[in-house]
C-alpha positions in Angstrom: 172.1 137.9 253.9 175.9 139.9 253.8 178.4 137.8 251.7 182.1 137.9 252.5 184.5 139.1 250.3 185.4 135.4 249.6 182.1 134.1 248.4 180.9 137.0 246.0 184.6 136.2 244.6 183.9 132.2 243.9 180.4 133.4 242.8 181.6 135.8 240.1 184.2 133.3 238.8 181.9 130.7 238.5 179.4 132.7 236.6 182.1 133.4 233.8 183.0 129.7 233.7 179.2 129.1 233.0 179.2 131.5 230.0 181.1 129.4 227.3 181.9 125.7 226.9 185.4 126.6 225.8 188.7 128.9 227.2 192.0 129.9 225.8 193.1 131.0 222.5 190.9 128.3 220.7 188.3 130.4 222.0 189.3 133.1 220.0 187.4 133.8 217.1 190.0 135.0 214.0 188.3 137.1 211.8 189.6 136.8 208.2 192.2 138.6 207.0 191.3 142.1 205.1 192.5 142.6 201.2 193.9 146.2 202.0 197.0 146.7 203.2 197.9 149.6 205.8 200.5 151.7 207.2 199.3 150.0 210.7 200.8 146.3 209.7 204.3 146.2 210.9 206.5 144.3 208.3 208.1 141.3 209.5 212.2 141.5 210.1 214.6 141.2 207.7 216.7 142.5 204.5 214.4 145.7 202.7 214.1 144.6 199.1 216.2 146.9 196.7 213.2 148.6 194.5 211.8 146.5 192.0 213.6 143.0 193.9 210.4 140.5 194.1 209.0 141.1 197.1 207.9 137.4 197.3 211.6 136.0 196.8 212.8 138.3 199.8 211.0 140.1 202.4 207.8 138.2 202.5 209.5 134.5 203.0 211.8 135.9 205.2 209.5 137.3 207.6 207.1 134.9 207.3 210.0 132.5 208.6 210.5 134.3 211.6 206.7 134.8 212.8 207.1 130.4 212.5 210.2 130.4 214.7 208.7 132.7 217.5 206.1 131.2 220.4 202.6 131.5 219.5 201.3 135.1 220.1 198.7 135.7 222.6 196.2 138.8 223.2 196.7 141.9 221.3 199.7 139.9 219.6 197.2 137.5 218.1 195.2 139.7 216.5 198.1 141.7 214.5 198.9 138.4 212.9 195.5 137.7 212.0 195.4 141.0 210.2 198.3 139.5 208.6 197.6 138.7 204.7 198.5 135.3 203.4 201.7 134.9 201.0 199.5 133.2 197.5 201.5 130.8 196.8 201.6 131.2 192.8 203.2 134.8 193.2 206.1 135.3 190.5 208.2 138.0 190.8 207.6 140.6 188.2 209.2 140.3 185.0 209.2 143.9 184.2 210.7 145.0 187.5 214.1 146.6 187.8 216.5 143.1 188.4 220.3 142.2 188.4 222.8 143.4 186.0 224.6 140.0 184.8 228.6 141.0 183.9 229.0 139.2 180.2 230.6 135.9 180.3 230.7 136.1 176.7 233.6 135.3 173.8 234.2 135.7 170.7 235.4 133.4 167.5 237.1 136.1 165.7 238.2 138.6 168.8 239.1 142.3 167.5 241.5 144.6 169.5 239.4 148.0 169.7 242.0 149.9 171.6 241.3 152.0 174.9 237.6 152.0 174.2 236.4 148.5 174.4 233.4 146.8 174.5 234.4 145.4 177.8 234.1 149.0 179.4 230.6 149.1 179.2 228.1 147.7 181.8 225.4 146.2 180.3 225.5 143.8 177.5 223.1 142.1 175.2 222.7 140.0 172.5 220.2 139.7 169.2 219.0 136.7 167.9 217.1 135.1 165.2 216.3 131.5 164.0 220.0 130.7 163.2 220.6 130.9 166.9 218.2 127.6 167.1 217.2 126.0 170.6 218.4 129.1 173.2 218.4 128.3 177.0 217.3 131.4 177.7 218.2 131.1 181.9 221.4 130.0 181.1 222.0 133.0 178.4 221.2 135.4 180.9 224.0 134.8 183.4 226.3 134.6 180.5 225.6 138.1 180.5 222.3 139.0 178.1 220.7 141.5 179.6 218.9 142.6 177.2 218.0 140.5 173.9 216.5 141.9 170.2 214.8 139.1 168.1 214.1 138.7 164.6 210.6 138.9 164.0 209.4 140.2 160.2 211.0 141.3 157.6 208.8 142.4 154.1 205.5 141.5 154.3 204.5 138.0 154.2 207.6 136.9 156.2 207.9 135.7 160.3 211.2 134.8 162.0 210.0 130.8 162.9 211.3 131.3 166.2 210.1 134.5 167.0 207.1 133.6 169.4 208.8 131.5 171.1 212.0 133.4 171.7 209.7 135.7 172.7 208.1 134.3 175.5 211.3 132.4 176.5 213.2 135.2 177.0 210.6 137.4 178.8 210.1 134.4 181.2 213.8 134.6 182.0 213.6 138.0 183.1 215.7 139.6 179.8 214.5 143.1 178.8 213.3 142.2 174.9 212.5 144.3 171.8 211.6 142.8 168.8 213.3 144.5 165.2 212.4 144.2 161.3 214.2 143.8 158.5 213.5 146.2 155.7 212.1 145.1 152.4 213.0 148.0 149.7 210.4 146.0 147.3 207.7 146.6 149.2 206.1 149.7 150.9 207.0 150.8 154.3 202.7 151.1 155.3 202.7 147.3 154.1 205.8 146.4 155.6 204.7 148.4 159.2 201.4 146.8 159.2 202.6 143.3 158.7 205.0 144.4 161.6 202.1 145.6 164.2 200.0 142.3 163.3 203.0 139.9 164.6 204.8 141.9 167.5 202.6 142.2 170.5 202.2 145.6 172.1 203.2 144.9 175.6 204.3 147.2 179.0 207.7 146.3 179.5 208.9 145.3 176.3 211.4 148.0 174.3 210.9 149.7 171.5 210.4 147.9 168.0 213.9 148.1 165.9 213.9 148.9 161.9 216.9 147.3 160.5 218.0 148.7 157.3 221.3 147.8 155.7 222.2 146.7 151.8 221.1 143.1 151.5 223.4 141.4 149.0 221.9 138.2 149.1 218.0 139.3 148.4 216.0 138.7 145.8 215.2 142.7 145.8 218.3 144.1 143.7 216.4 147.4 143.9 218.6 149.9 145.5 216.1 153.6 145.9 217.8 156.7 145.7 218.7 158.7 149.5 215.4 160.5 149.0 213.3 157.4 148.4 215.1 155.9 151.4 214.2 158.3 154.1 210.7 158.7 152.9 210.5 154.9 153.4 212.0 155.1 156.2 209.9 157.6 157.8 206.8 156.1 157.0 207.3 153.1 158.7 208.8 154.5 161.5 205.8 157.0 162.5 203.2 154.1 162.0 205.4 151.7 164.4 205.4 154.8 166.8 201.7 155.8 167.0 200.6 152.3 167.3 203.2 151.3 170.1 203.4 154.4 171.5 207.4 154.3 171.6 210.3 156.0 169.2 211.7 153.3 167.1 215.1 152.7 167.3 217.3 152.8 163.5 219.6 149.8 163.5 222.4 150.5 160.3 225.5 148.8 158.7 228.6 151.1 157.7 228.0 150.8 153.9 224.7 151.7 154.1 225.2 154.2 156.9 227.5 156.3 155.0 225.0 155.7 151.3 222.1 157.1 152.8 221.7 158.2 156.7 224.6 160.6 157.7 222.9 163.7 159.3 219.5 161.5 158.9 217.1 161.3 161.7 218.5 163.5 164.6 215.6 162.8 166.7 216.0 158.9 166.4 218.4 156.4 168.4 220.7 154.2 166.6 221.8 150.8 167.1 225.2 150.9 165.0 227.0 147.6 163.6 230.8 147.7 164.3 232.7 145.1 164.9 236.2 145.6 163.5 236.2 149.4 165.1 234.5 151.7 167.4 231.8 153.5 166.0 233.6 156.4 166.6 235.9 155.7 163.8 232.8 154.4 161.3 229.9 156.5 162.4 231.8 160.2 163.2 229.8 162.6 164.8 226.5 160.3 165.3 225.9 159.1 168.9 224.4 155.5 169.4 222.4 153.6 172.1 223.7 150.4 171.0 226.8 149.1 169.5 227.0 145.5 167.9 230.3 144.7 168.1 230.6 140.7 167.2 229.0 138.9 165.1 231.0 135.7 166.4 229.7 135.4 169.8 229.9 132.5 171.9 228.1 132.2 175.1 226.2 129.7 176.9 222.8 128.6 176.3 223.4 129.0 172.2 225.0 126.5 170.3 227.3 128.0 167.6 227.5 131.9 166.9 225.5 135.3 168.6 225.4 138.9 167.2 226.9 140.8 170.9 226.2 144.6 171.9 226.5 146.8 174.8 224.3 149.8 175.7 226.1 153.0 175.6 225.8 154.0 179.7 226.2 152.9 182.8 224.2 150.7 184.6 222.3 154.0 186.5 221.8 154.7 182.6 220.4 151.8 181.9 217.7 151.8 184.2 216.5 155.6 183.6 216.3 154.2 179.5 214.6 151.0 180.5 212.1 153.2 182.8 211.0 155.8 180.3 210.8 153.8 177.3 209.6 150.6 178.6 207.6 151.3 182.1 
């Protein structure tokens, strides 16, 4: 029998109708989305992150905003969301990626005219703390301008800073680039001293390199004061074991009477971190480029009740971030 072009029509239609008990897109089977991520996924509109911005805080909420606020897909549009991998929702943004300069809010108890070259010409300030400091808002430090924090955490070799872990954490948490520093002990030995260091201070990607703070200490029970010689070869011992074991050059943090006893021409191939606060360290340290200048030791800021040690970093901001990135990854 010859069908018209009608029937064979209705008869193919209804045979599709009879395959499946259900039509439209809750048909459609969603297969789960894959773990990789490809070149093919189109990212969703909206501001590029700068590099190292949290990618959670920006791009990813924005555009997953905007697939909410457009009409539900359909077809070939369906399936490029479904490729699309869920935001987890306990993504932080990463501490050791490349953040916001804060400009320093900071003052000062006892302020100090330093002439042209002031602290204020620098970009990036920080602070270095200890016990003394007490409670520290660490959030609220931070906008005030700490960019970068060093905190007390041995000194000899039976001694820990009380605050130390916790500053420690605190300040990581707030997003501060941290280093931890030592005081030096001339009683002791500099292998005891460095080991008593390494077994306190974590070794950890992102943190800067460990400080040794050497300076007279007229208040110590040590009234030992070694010779220049004995010095350095102190000095040098606890410096190389610091560096094998963290895998970073330690930084030499001085006061001008001890400076000018025992370390002018010492250790080319170190940084220094250079106390100074009634003068640039031009005028107290000529001839010996710093990393850091201290410059107050009567520093008020918010999140710190009472007094804060203040420094800057010797470049620009751009020189900031090439430092941070090859010593601290």
């Amino acid at each position: 029998m010859r069908l018209s072009v009608f029937s064979i029509l209705l008869l193919s239609c209804l045979s599709v109708a009879g395959c499946t008990s259900r039509s439209g897109v809750g048909a459609l089977e969603i297969a789960k989305p894959s773990p990789e991520k490809t070149s093919s996924i189109v990212r969703p509109a909206g501001a590029i992150p700068e590099p190292g911005e949290s990618v959670t805080e920006h791009s990813t909420d924005a555009g997953m905003t905007a697939l909410a606020d457009q009409e539900a897909p359909q077809g070939p549009a369906l399936e490029r969301v479904a490729m699309l991998a869920p935001v987890s929702p306990s993504a932080q943004p990463d501490p050791h990626a490349k953040g916001r300069i804060y400009s320093q809010k900071f003052r000062d108890a006892k302020p100090v005219n330093f002439g042209r070259r002031t602290p204020q010409h620098h970009a990036v300030h920080g602070v270095d703390v200890s016990r003394w400091q007490g409670e520290i808002d660490w959030p609220k430090l931070r906008r005030h301008g700490a960019n970068f924090a060093y905190i007390k955490a041995t000194d000899g070799i039976d001694h820990i800073d009380p605050m130390f872990r916790k500053n420690w954490n605190a300040a990581h948490d707030a997003g501060i680039r941290r280093g931890a520093y030592h005081f030096f002990y001339w009683c002791r030995t500099a292998a005891e001293q460095a080991e008593w260091f390494i077994a306190n201070v974590p070794k950890e990607k992102g943190a800067l390199p460990p400080v040794l703070d050497v300076e007279w200490n007229h208040q110590s029970n040590c009234k030992w004061r070694p010779s220049r010689a004995e010095i350095l070869e102190k000095m040098q011992v606890f410096l190389d074991r610091l560096e094998r074991h963290y895998g970073q050059r330690p930084i030499i943090y001085t006061a001008p009477d001890f400076y000018a006893d025992n370390l002018r021409g010492a250790f080319p191939d170190h940084v220094f971190w250079l106390r100074s606060v009634a003068e640039h360290p031009s005028k107290v340290y000529p001839g010996r480029n710093w990393l850091f200048w201290q410059y107050s030791g009567s520093g008020l800021s918010g999140g710190v009740d009472g007094r804060i040690d203040l420094n800057v970093f010797s470049g620009d901001e751009a020189a900031w971030w090439r430092w941070v990135a090859k010593v601290a990854g």
